[in-house]
ROKEDREN-589787 format. One line per field, with one value per residue: y, x, z of N, C-alpha, C in turn; residue number from 1; residue in three letters. Coordinates in pm, whole numbers, plus 50000, padded with zeros to 5 digits. Each point is the difference from the previous one (the first is absolute). Example, Ala and Ser with C-alpha at 12.3 -4.5 7.8 and 13.67 -1.06 7.14 Angstrom:
REM residues 2
n.py	[49431; 50105]
n.px	[51319; 49965]
n.pz	[50780; 49928]
ca.py	[50119; 50119]
ca.px	[49911; 50082]
ca.pz	[50000; 50006]
c.py	[50120; 50109]
c.px	[50090; 49923]
c.pz	[50000; 50073]
seq	[1; 2]
type	[ALA; SER]
//
This chain:
REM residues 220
n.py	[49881; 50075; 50060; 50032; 50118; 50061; 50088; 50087; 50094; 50066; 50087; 50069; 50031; 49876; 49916; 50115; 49974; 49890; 50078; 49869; 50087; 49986; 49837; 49964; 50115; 50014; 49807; 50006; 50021; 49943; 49875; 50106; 50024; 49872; 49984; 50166; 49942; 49862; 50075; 50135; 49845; 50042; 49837; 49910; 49912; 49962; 50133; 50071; 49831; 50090; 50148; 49979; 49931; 50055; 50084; 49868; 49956; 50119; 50154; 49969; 49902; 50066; 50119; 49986; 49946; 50101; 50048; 49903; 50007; 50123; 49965; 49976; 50051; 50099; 49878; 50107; 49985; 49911; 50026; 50106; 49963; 49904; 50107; 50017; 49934; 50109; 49965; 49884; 49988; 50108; 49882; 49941; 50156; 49933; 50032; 50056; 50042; 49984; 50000; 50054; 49904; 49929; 49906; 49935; 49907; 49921; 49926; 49906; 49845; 50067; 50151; 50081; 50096; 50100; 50123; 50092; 50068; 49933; 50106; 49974; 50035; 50026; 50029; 49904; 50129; 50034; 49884; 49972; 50090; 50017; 50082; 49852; 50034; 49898; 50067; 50132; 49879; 50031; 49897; 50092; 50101; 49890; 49944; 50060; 50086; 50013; 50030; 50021; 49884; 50058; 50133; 49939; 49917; 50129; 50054; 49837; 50078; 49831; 50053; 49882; 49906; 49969; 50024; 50099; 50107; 50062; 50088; 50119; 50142; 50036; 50111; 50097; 49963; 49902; 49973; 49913; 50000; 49845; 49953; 49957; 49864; 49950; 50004; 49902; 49913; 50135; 49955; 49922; 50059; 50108; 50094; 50050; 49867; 50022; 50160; 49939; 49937; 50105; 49995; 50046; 49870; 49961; 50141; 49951; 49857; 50035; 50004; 49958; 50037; 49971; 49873; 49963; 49925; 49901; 50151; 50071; 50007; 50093; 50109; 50052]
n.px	[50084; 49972; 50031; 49997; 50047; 49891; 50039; 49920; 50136; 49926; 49911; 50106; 50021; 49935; 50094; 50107; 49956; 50050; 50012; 50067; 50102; 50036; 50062; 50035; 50093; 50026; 50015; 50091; 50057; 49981; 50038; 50006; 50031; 50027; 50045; 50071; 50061; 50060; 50076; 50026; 50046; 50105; 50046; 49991; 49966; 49886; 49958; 50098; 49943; 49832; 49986; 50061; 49940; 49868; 50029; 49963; 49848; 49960; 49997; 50071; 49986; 49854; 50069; 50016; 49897; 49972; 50116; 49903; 49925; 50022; 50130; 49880; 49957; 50042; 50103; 49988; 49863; 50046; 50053; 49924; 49928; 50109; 49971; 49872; 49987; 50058; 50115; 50004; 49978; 50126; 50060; 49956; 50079; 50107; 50004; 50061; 49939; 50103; 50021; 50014; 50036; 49929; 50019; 50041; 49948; 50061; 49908; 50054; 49991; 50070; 49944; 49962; 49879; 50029; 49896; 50095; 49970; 50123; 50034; 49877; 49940; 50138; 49930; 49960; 49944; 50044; 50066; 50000; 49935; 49977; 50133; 50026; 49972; 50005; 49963; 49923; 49950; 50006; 49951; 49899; 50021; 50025; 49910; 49946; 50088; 49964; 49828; 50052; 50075; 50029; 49993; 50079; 50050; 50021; 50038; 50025; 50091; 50019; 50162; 50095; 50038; 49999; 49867; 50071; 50057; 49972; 50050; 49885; 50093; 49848; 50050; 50003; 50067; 49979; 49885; 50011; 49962; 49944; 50060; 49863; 50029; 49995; 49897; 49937; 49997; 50068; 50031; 49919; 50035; 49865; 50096; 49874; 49978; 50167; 49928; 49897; 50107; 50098; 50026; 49958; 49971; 49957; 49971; 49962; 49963; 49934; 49998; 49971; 50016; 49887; 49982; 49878; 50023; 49951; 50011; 49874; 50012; 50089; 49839; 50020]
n.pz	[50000; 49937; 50105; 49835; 50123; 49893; 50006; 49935; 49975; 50071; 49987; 50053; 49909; 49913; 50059; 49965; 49906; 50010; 50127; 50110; 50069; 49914; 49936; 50134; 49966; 49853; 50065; 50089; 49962; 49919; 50144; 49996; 49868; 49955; 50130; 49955; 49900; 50054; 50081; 49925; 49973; 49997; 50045; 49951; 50052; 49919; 49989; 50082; 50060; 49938; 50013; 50133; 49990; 49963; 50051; 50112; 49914; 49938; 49997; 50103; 50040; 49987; 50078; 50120; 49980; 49965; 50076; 50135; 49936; 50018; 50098; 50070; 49927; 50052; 49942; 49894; 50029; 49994; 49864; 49927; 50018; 49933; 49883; 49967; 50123; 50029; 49963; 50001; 50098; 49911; 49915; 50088; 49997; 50084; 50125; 50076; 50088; 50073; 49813; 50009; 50120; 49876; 50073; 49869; 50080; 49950; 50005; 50014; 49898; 50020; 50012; 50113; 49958; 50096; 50036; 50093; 50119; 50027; 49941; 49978; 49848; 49961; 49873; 49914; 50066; 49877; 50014; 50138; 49994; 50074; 50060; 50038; 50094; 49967; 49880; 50027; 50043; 50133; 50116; 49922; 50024; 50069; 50048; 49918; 50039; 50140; 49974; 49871; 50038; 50096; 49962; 49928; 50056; 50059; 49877; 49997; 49986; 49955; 49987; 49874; 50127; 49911; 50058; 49924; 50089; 49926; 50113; 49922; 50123; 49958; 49936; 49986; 50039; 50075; 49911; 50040; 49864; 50014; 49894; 50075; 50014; 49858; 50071; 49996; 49843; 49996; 49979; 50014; 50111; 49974; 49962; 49963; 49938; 49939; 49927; 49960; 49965; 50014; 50097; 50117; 50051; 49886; 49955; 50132; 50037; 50070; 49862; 49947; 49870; 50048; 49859; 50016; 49946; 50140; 50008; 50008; 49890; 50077; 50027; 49873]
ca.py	[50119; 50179; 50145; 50081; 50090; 50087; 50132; 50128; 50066; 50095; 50121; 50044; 50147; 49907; 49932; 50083; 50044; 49861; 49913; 49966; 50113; 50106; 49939; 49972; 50136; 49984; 49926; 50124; 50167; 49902; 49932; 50097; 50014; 49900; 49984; 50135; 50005; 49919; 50002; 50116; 49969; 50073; 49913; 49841; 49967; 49963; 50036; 50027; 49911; 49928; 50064; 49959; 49842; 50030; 50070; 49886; 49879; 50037; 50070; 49992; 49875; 50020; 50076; 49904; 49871; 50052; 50054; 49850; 49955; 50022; 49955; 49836; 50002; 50102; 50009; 50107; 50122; 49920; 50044; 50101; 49994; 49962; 50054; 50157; 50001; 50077; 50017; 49844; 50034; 50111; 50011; 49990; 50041; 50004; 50110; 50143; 50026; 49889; 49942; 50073; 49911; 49886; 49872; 49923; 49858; 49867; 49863; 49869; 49882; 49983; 50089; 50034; 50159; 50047; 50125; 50037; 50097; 50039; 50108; 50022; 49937; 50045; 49877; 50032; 49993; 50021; 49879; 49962; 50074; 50028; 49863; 49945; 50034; 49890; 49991; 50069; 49954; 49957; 49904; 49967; 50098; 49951; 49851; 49959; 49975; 49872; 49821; 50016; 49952; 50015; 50074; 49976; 49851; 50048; 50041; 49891; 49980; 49930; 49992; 49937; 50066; 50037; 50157; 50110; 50025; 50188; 50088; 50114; 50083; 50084; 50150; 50140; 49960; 49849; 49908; 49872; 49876; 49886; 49930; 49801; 49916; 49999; 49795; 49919; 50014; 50157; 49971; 50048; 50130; 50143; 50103; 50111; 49948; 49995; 50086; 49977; 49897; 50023; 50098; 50059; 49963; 49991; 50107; 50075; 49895; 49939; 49881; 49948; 49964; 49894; 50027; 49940; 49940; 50004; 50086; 50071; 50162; 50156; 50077; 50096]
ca.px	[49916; 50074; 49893; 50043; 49922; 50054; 49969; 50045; 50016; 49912; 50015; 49979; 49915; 49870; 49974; 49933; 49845; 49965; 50084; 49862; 49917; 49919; 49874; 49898; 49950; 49905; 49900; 49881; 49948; 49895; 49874; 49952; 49900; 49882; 49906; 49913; 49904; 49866; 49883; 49911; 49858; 50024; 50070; 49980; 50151; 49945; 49970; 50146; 50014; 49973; 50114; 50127; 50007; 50004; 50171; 50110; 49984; 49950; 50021; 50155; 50026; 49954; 50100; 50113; 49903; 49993; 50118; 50034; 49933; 50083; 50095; 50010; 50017; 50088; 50148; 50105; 50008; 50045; 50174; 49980; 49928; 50103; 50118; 49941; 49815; 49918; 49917; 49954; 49875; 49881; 49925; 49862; 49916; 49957; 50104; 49979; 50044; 50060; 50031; 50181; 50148; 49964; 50083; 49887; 50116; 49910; 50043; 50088; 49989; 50117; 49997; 49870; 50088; 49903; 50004; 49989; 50064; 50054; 50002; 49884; 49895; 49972; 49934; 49989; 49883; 49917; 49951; 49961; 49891; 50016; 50043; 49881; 50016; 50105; 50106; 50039; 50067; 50128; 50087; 50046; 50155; 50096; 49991; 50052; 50186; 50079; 49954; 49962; 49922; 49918; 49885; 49890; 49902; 49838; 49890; 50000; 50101; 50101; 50052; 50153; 50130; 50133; 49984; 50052; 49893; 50055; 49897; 50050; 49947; 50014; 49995; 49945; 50073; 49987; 49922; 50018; 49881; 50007; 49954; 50003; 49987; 49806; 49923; 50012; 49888; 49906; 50062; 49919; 49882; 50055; 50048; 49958; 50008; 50107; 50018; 49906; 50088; 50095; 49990; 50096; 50099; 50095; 50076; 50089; 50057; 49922; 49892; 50014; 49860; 49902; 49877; 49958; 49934; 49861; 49992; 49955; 50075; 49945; 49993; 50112]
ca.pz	[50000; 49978; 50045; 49995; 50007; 49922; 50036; 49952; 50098; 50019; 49972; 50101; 49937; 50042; 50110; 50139; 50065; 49976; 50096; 50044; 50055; 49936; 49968; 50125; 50018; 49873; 50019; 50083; 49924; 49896; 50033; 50062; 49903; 49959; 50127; 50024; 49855; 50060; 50204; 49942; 49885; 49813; 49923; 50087; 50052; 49922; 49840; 50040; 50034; 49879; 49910; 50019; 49980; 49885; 50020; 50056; 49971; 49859; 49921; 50003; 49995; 49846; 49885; 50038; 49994; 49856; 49991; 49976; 49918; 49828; 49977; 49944; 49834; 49893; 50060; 50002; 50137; 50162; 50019; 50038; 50155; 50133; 49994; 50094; 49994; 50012; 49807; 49936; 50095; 49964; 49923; 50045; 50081; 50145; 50068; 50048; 50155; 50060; 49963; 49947; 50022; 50053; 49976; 49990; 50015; 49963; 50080; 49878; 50038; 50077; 50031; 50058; 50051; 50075; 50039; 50107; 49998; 50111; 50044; 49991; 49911; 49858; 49898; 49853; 50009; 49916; 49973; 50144; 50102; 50129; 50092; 50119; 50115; 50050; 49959; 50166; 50139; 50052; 49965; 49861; 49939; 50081; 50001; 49860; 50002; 50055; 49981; 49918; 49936; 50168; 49927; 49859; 50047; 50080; 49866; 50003; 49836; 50059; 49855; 50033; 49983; 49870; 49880; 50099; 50033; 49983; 50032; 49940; 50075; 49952; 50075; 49935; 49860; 49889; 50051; 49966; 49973; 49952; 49892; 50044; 49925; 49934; 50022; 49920; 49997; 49985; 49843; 49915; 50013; 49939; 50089; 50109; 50067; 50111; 50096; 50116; 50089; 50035; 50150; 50052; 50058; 49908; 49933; 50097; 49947; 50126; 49941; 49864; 49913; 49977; 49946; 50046; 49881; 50026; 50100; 49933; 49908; 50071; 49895; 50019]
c.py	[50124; 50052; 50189; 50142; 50133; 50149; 50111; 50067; 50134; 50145; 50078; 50133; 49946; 49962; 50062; 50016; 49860; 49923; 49962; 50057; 50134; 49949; 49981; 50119; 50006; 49966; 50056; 50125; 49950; 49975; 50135; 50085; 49954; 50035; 50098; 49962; 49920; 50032; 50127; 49919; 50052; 49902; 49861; 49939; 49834; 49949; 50007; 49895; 49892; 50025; 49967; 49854; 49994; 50031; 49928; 49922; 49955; 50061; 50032; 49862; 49931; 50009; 49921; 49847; 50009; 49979; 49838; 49924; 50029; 49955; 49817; 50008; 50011; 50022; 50110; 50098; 49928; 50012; 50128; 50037; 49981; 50056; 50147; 50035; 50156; 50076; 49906; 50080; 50134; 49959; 49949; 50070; 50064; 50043; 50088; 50033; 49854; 49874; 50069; 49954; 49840; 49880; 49863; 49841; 49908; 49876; 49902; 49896; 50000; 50131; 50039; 50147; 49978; 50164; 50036; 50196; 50046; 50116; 50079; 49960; 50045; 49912; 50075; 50056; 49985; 49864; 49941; 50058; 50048; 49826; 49932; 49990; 49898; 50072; 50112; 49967; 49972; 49871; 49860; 50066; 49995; 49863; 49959; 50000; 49896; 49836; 50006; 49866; 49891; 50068; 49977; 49854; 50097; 50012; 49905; 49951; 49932; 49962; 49910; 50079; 49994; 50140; 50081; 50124; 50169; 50079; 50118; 50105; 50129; 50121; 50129; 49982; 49950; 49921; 49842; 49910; 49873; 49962; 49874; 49958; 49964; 49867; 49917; 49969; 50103; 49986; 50119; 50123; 50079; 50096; 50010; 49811; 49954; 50066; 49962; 49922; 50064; 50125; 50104; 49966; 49873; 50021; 50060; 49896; 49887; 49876; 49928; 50017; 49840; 49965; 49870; 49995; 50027; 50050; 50078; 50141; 50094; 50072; 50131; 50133]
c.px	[50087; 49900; 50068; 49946; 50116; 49964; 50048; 50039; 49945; 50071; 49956; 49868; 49846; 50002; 49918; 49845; 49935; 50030; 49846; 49878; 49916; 49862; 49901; 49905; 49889; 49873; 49909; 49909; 49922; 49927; 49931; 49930; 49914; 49893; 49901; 49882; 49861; 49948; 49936; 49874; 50099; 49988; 49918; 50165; 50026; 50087; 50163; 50085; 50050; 50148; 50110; 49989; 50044; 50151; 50113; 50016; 49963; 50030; 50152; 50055; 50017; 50090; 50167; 49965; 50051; 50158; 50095; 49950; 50061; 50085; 49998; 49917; 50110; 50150; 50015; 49937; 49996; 50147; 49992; 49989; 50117; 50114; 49996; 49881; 49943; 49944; 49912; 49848; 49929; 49976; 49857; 49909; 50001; 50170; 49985; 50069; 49975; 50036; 50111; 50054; 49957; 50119; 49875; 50104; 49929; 50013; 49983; 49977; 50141; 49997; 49902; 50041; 49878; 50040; 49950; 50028; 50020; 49981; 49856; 49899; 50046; 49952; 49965; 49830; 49944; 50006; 49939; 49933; 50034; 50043; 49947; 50015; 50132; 50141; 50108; 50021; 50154; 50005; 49989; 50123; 50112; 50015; 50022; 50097; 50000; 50028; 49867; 49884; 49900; 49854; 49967; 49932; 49875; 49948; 49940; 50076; 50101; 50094; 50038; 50111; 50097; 49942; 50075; 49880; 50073; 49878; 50080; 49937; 49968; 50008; 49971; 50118; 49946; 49865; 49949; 49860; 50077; 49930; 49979; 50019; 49897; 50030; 50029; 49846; 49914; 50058; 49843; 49927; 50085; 50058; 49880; 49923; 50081; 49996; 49927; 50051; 50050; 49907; 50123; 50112; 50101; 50098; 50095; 50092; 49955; 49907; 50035; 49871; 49976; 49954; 49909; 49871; 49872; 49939; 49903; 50026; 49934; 50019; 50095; 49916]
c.pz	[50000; 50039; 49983; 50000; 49979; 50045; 49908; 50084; 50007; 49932; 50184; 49972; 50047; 50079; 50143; 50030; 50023; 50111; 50057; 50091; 49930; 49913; 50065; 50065; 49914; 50011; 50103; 49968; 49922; 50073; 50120; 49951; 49974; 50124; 49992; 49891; 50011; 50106; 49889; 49884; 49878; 49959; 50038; 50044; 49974; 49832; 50008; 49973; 49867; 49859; 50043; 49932; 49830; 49890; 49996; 49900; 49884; 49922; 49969; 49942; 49813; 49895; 49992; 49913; 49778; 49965; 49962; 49893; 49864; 50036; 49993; 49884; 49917; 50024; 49970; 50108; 50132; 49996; 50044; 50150; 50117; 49966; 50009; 50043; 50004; 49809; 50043; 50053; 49952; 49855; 49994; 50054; 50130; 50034; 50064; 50137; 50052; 49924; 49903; 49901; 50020; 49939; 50034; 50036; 49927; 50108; 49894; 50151; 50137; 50083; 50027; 50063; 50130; 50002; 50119; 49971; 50167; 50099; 50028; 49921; 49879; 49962; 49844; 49967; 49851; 49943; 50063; 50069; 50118; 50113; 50045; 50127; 50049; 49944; 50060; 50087; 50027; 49943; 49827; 49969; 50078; 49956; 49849; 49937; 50042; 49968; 49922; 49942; 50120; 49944; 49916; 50060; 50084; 49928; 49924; 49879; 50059; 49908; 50093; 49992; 49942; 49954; 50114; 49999; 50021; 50057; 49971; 50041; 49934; 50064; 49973; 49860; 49879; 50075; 49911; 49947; 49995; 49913; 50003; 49845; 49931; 50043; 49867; 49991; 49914; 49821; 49870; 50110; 49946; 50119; 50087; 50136; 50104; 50130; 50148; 50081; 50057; 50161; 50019; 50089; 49948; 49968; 50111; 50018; 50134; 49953; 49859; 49931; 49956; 49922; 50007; 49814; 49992; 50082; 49931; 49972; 50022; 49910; 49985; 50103]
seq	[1; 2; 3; 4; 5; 6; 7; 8; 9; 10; 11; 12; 13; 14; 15; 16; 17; 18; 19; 20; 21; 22; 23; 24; 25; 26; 27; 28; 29; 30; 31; 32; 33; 34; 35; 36; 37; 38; 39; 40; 41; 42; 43; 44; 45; 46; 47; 48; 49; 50; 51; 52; 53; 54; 55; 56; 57; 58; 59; 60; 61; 62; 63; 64; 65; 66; 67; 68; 69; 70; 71; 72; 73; 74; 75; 76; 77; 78; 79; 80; 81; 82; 83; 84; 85; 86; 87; 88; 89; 90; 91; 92; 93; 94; 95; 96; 97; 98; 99; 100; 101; 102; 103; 104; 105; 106; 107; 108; 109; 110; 111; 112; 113; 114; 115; 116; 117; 118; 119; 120; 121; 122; 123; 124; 125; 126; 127; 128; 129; 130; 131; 132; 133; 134; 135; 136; 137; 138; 139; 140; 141; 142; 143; 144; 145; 146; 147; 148; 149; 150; 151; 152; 153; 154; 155; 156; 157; 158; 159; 160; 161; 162; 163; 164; 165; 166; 167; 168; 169; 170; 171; 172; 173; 174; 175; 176; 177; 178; 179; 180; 181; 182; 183; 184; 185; 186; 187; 188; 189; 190; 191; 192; 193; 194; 195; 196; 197; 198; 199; 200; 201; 202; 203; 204; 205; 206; 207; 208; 209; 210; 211; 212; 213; 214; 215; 216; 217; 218; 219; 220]
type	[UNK; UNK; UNK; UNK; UNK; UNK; UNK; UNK; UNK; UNK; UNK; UNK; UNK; UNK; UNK; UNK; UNK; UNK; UNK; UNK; UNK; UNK; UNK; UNK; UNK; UNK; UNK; UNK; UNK; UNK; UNK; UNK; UNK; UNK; UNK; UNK; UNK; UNK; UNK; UNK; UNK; UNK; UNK; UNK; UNK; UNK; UNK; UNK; UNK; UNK; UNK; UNK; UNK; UNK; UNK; UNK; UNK; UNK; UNK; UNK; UNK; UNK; UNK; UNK; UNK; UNK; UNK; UNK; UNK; UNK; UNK; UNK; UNK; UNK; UNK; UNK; UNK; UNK; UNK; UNK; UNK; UNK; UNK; UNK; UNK; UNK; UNK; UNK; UNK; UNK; UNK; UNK; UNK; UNK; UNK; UNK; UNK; UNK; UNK; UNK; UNK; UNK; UNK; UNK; UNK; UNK; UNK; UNK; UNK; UNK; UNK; UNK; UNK; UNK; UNK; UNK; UNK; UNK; UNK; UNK; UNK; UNK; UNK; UNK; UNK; UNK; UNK; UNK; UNK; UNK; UNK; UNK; UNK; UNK; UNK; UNK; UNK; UNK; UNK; UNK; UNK; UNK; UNK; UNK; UNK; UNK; UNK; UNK; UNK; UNK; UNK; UNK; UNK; UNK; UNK; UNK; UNK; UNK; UNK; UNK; UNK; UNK; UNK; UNK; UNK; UNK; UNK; UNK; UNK; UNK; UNK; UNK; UNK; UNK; UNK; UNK; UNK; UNK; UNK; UNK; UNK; UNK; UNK; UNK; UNK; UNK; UNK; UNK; UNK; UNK; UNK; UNK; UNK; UNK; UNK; UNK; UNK; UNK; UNK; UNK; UNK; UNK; UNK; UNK; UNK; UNK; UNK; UNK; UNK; UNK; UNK; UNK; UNK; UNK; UNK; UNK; UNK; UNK; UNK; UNK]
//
């Protein structure tokens, strides 16, 4: 087993506003907001609930979900993709704030990436949506250096061990997609059917894409 963990080294200029105390500050100030908005009626807390999810799991995920899909079609933009994802990704379309600077990994029959971000939550919002709460946590952004492949068996992803196993820290620098592996099997679906395979935690690298034959086909 190789447990290799990689780090950009930061830009002190960004970093600074990214420490963990100030995120925690943030979260507060947010969830204090939120509070005035629902105890006054402006808002449901509800409806808040609903849009954060939404955010996590969909409308972000989607775009990240599209990005995989052309590349298990299409060798020349899966070369593309690992050799500069942040073109690869706007020629589709998508980019912007908090995706810059994106580095896309692949995982292979022998290699498995995972993404963490140590230092607080950077993440790739305009492919990925908004973080998932785990993925802020302490002890996911510790523990996943460590024992790496300790966390991925909670998530219930049990590799062998001959696969090595790279976790890649992203930062205001640099933020990190995974490119899972296409199943087997998916030979004859079309792109936008791939897409529906592919989640968000996938792409972070906490899961593998699935495909299950006789599973009934979700609508786009």
């Amino acid at each position: 087993m190789s447990n290799d963990h990689h780090n950009a080294p930061p830009d002190p200029r960004l970093e600074k506003h990214h420490t963990p105390e100030q995120t925690q500050a943030l979260e507060e100030r947010v969830g204090a907001l939120e509070s005035v908005l629902t105890q006054k009626g402006l808002v449901a807390g509800a409806a808040l609930d609903k849009i954060v999810e939404l955010y996590e799991n969909d409308l972000g995920p989607l775009k990240g979900a599209q990005v995989v899909a052309r590349a298990w079609v299409d060798p020349a933009y899966k070369q593309r993709l690992l050799s500069n994802a942040t073109a690869a990704i706007e020629e589709l379309g998508l980019g912007g704030l908090q995706g810059e600077h994106m580095v896309v990994v692949e995982n292979t029959p022998t290699t498995h990436n995972v993404v963490v971000c140590t230092l607080c939550s950077c993440y790739p919002w305009p492919v990925l949506g908004l973080p998932p709460t785990w993925f802020k946590s302490a002890p996911y952004r510790s523990r996943v250096v460590i024992d790496p492949r300790g966390v991925l068996r909670e998530f219930g992803l049990e590799l062998d061990e001959s696969v090595a196993i790279r976790v890649w820290d992203s930062s205001a620098e640099i933020r990190y997609m995974v490119l899972p592996e296409r199943p087997s099997g998916t030979e004859q679906l079309s792109e936008e059917e791939l897409a529906r395979l592919v989640d968000r935690d996938a792409m972070i690298g906490v899961t593998t894409v699935r495909f299950n034959p006789d599973a009934e086909p979700q609508s786009a």
